[in-house]
VMD Tcl script that builds the backbone (N, CA, C; Angstrom):
set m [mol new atoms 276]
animate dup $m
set s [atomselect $m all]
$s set {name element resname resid chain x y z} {
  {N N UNK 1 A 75.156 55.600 -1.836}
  {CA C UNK 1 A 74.551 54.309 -2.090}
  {C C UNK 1 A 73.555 54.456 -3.241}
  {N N UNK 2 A 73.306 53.893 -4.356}
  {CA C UNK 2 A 72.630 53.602 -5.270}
  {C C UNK 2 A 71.183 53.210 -5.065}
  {N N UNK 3 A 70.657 53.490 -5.718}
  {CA C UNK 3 A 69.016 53.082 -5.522}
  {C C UNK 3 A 68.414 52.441 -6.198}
  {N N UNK 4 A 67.773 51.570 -5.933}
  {CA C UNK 4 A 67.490 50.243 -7.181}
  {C C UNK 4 A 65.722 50.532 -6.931}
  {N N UNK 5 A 65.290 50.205 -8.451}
  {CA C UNK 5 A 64.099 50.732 -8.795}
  {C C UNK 5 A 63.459 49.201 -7.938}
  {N N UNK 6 A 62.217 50.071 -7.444}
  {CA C UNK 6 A 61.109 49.076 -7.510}
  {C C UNK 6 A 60.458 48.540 -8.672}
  {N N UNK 7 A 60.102 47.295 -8.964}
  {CA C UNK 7 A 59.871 46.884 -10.421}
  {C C UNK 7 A 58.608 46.137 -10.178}
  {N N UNK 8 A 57.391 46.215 -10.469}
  {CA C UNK 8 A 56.374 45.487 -10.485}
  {C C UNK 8 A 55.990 45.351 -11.691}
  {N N UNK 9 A 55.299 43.952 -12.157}
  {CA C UNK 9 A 55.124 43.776 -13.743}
  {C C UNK 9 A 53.902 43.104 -13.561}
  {N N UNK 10 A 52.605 43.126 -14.314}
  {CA C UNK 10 A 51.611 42.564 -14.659}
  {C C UNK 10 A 51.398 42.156 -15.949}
  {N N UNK 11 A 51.219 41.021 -16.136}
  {CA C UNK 11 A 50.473 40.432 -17.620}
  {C C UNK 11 A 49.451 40.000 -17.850}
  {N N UNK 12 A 48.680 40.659 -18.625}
  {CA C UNK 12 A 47.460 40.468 -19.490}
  {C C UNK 12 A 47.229 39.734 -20.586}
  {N N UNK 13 A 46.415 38.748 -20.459}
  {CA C UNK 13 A 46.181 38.046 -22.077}
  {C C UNK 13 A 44.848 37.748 -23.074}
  {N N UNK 14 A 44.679 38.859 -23.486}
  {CA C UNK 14 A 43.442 39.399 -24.138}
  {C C UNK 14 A 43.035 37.919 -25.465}
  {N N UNK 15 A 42.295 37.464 -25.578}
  {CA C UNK 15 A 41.906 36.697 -27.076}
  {C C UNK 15 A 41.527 38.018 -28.079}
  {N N UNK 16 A 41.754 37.166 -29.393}
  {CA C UNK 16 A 41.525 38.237 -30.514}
  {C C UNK 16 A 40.181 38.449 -30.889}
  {N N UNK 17 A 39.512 39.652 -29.617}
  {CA C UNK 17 A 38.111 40.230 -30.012}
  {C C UNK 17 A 38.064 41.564 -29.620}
  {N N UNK 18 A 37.776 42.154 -30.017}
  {CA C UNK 18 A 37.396 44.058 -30.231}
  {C C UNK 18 A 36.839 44.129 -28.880}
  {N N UNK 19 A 35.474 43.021 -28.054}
  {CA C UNK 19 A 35.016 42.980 -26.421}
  {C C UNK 19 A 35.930 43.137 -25.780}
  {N N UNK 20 A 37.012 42.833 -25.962}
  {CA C UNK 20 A 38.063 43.002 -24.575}
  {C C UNK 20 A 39.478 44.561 -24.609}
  {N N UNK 21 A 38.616 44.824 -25.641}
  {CA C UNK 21 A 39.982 46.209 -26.093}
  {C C UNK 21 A 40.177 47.184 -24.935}
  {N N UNK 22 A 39.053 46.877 -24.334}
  {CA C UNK 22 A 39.286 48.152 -23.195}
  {C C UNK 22 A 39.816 47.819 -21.367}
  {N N UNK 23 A 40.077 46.340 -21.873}
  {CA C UNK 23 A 40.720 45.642 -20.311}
  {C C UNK 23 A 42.153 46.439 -20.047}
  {N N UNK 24 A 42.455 46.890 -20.967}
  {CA C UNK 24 A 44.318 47.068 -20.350}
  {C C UNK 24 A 44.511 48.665 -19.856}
  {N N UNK 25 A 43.280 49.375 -20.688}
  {CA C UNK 25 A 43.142 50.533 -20.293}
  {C C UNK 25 A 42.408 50.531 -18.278}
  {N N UNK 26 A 41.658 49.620 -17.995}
  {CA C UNK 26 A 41.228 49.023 -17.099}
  {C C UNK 26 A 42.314 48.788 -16.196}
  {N N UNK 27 A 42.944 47.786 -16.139}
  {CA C UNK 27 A 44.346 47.117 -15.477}
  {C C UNK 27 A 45.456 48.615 -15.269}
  {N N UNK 28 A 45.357 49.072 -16.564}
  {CA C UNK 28 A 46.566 50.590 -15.527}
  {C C UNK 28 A 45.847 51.230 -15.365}
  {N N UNK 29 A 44.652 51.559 -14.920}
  {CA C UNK 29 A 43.822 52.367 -14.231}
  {C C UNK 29 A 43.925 51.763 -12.644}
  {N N UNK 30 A 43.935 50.633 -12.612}
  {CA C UNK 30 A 43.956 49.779 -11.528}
  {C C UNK 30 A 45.675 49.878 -10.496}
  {N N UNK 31 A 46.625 49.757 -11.524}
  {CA C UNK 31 A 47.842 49.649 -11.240}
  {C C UNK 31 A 48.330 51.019 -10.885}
  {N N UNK 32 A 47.949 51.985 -11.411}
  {CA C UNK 32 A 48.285 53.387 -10.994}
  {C C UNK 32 A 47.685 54.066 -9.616}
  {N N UNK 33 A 46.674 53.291 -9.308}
  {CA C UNK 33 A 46.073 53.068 -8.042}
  {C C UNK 33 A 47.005 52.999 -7.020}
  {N N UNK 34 A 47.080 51.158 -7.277}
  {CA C UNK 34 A 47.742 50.572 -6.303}
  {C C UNK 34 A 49.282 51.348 -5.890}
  {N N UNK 35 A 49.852 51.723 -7.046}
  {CA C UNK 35 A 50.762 52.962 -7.145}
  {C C UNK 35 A 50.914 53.682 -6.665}
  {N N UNK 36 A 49.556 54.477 -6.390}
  {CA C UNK 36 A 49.180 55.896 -6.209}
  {C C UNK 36 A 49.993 57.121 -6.897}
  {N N UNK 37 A 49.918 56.682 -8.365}
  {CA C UNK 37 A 49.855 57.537 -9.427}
  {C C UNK 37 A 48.902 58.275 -9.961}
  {N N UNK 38 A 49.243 59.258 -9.619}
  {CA C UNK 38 A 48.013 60.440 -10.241}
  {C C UNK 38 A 48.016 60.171 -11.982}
  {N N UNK 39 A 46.633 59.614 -12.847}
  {CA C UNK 39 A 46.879 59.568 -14.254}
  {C C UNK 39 A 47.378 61.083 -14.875}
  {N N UNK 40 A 46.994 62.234 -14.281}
  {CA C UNK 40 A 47.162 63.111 -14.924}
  {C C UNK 40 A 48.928 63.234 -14.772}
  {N N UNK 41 A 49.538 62.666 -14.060}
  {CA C UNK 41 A 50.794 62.198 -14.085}
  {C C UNK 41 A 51.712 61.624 -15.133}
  {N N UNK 42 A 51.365 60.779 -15.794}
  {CA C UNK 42 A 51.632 60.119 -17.069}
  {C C UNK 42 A 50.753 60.052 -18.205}
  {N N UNK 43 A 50.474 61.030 -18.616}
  {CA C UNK 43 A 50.170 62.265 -19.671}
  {C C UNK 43 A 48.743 61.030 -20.131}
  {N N UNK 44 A 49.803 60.439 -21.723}
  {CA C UNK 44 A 48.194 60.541 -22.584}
  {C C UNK 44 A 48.268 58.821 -22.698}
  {N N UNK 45 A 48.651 57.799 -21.356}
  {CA C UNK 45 A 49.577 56.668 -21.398}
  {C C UNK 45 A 48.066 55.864 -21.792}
  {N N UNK 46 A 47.232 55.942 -20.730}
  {CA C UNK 46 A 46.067 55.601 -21.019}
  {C C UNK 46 A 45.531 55.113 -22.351}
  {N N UNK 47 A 45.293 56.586 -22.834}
  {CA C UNK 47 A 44.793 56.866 -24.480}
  {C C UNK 47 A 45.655 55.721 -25.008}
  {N N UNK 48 A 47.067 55.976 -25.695}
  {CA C UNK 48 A 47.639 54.782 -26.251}
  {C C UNK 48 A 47.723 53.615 -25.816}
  {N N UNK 49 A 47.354 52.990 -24.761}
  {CA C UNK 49 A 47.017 51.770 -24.554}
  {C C UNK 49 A 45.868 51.441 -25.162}
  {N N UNK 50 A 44.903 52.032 -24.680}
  {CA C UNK 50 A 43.640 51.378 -25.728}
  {C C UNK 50 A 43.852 51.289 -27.262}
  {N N UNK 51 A 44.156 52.363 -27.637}
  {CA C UNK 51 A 44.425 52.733 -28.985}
  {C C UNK 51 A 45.432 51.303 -29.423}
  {N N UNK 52 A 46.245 51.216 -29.008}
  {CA C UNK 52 A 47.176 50.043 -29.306}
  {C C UNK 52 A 46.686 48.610 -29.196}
  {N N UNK 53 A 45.951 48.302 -28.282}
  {CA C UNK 53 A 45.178 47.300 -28.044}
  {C C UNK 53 A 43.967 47.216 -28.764}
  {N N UNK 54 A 43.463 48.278 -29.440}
  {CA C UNK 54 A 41.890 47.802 -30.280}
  {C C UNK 54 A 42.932 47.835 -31.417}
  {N N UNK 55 A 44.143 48.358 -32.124}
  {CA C UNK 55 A 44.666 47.404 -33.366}
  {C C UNK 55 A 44.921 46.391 -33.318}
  {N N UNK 56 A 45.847 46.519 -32.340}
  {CA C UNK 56 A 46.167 44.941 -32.604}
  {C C UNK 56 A 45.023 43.686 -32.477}
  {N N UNK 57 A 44.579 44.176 -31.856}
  {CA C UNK 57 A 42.438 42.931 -31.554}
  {C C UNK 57 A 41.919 43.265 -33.188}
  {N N UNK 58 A 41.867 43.936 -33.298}
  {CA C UNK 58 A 41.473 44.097 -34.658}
  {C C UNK 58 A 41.790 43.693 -35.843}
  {N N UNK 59 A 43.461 43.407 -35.556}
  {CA C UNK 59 A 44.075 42.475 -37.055}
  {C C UNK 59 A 43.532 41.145 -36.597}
  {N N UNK 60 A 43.186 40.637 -35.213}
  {CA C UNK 60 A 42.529 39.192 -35.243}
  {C C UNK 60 A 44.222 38.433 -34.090}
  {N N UNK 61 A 44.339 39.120 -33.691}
  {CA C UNK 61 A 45.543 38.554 -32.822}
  {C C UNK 61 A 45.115 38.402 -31.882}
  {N N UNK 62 A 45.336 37.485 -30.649}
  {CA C UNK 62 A 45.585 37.842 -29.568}
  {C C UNK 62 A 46.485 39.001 -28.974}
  {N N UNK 63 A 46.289 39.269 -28.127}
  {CA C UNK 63 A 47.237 40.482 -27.415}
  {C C UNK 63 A 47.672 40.201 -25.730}
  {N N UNK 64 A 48.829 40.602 -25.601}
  {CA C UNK 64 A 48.915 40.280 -24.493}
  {C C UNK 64 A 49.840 41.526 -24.256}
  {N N UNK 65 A 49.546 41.805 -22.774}
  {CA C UNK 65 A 49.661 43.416 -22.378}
  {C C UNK 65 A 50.537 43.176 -20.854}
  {N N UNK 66 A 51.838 43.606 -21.218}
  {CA C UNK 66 A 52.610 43.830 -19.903}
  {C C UNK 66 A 53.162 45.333 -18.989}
  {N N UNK 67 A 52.325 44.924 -18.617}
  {CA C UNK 67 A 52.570 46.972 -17.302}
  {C C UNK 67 A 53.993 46.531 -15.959}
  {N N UNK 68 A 54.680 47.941 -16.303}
  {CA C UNK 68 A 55.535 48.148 -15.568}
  {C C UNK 68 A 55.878 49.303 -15.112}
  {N N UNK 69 A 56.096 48.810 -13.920}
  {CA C UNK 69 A 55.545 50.256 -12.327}
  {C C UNK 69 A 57.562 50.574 -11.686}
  {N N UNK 70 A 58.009 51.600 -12.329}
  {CA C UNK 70 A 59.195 51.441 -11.618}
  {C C UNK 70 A 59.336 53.041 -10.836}
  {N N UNK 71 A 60.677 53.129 -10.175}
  {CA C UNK 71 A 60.480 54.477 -9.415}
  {C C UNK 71 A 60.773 55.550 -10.579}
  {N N UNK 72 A 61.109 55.156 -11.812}
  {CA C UNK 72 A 61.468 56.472 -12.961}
  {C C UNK 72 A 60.286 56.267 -13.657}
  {N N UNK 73 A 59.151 55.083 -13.960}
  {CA C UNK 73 A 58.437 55.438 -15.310}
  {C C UNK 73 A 57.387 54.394 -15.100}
  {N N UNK 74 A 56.425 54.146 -15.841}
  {CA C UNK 74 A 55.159 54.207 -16.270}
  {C C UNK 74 A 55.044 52.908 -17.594}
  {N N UNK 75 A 55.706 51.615 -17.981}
  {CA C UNK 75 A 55.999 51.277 -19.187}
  {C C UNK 75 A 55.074 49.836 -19.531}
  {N N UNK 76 A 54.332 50.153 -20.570}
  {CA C UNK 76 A 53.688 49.011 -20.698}
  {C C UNK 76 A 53.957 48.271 -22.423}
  {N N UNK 77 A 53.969 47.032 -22.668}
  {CA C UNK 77 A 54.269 46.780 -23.960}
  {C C UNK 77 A 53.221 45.738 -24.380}
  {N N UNK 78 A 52.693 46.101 -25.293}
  {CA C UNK 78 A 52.185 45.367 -25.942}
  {C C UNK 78 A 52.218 44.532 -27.081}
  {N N UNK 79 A 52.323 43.211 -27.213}
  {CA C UNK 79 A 52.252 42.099 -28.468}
  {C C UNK 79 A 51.064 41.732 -28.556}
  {N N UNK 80 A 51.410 41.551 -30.176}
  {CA C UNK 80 A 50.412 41.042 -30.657}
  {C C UNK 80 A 50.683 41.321 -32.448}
  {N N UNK 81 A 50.107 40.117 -33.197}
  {CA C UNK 81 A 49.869 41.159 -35.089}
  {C C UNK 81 A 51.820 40.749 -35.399}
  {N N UNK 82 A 52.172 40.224 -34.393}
  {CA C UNK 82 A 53.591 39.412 -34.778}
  {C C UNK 82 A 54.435 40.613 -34.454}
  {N N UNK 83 A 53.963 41.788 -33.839}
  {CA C UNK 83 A 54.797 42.756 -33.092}
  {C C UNK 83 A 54.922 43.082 -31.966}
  {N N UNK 84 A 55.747 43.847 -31.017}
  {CA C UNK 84 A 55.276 44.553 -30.054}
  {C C UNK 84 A 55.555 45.993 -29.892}
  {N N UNK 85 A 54.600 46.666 -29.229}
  {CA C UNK 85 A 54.809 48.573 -29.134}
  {C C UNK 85 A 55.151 48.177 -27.951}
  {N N UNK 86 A 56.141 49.272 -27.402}
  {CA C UNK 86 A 56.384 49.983 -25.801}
  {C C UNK 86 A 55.838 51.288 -25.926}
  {N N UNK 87 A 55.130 51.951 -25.197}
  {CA C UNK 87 A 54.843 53.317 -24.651}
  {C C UNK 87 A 54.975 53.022 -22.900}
  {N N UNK 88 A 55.671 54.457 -23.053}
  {CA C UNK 88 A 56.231 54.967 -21.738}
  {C C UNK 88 A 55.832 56.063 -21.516}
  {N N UNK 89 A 55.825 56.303 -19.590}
  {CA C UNK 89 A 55.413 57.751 -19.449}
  {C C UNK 89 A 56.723 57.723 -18.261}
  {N N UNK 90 A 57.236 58.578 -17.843}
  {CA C UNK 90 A 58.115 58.621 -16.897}
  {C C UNK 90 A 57.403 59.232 -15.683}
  {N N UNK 91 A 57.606 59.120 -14.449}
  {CA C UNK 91 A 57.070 59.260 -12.813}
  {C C UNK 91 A 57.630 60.582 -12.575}
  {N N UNK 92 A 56.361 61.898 -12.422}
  {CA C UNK 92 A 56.846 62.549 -11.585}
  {C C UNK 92 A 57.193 62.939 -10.368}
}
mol reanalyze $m
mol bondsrecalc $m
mol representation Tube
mol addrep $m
């Protein structure tokens, strides 16, 4: 029998100010919790979230930040600046 991922998704919607760059790093701190994901688990996922989120706040965009909790991985994407990044960490 096949195993179908658990999929939980959260969205974030930051306005375009540098004050809020550090909410999403916040929110998967929160979500890895509820998880009970060890961060040292999904390496440096953290780090590039912020990092990704104070550019894009910084070109003057809004940003909006979607986290996803499945049984293989760790995946959050961010838009904003008329793009979006994915960084992933996979579940050990």
């Amino acid at each position: 029998m096949a195993r179908v991922d658990q999929q939980d998704t959260i969205t974030l919607r930051l306005p375009a100010s540098l004050d809020f760059a550090d909410l999403p790093r916040v929110g998967l701190a929160a979500l890895l919790r509820i998880h009970r994901i060890d961060p040292g688990d999904v390496g440096d996922l953290a780090t590039s979230v912020h990092e990704i989120a104070t550019k894009l706040a910084a070109a003057g965009s809004e940003v909006v930040v979607e986290f996803r909790v499945t049984d293989a991985e760790v995946a959050v994407d961010l838009t904003g600046d008329g793009r979006t990044i994915r960084i992933n960490s996979p579940r050990s």
